[in-house]
N, C-alpha and C positions, 0 to 999 in steps of 0.2 A: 531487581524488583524488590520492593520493601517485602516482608514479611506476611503481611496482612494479607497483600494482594495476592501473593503464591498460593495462599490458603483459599481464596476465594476461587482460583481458578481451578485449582484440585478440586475444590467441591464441585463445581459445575462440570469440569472434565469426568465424575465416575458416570455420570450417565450416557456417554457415547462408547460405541464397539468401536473397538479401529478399525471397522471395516468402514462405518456409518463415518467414523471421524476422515478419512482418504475420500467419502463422495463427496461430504460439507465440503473440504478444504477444493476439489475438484472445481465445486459450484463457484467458489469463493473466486477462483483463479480464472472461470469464464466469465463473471461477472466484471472483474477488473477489465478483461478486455473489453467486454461491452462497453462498459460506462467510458472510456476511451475514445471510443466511436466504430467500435464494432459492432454494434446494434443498432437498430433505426431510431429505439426510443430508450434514452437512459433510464427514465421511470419506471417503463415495465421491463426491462432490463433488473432490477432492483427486487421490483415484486415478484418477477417470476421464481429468482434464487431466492429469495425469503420461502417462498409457498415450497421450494424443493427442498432445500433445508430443515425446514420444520416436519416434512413429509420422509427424507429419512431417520431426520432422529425418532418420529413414532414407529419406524418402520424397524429398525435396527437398534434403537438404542435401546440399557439397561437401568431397570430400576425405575421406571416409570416419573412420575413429581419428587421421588425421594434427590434426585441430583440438586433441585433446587427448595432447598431449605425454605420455611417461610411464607412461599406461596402456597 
């Protein structure tokens, strides 16, 4: 991974706990099955792990907007 890019992902990685980062990656690995054909509908397959993702990172993660610089 080029240099730059390490950096950017370290910056976006301090805001998750590893406990919050083991649920995302959870969601992420049921999601893969779903969109597979393990869900009836790929789409809300998608939006459901987004809405849970995003609901544990407020839930568990650290540092609030500080992880993502900028915005």
């Amino acid at each position: 991974m080029p240099p730059w890019k390490v950096k950017k992902a370290q910056a976006q990685s301090r805001g998750w706990s590893i406990d919050g980062l083991q649920q995302a990656i959870g969601v992420a690995a049921e999601l893969n099955a779903d969109v597979k054909g393990a869900a009836a509908s790929a789409d809300y397959a998608l939006e459901r792990a987004v809405r849970r993702i995003v609901t544990i990172r407020a839930e568990t993660g650290r540092g609030g907007r500080a992880a993502y610089p900028g915005r």
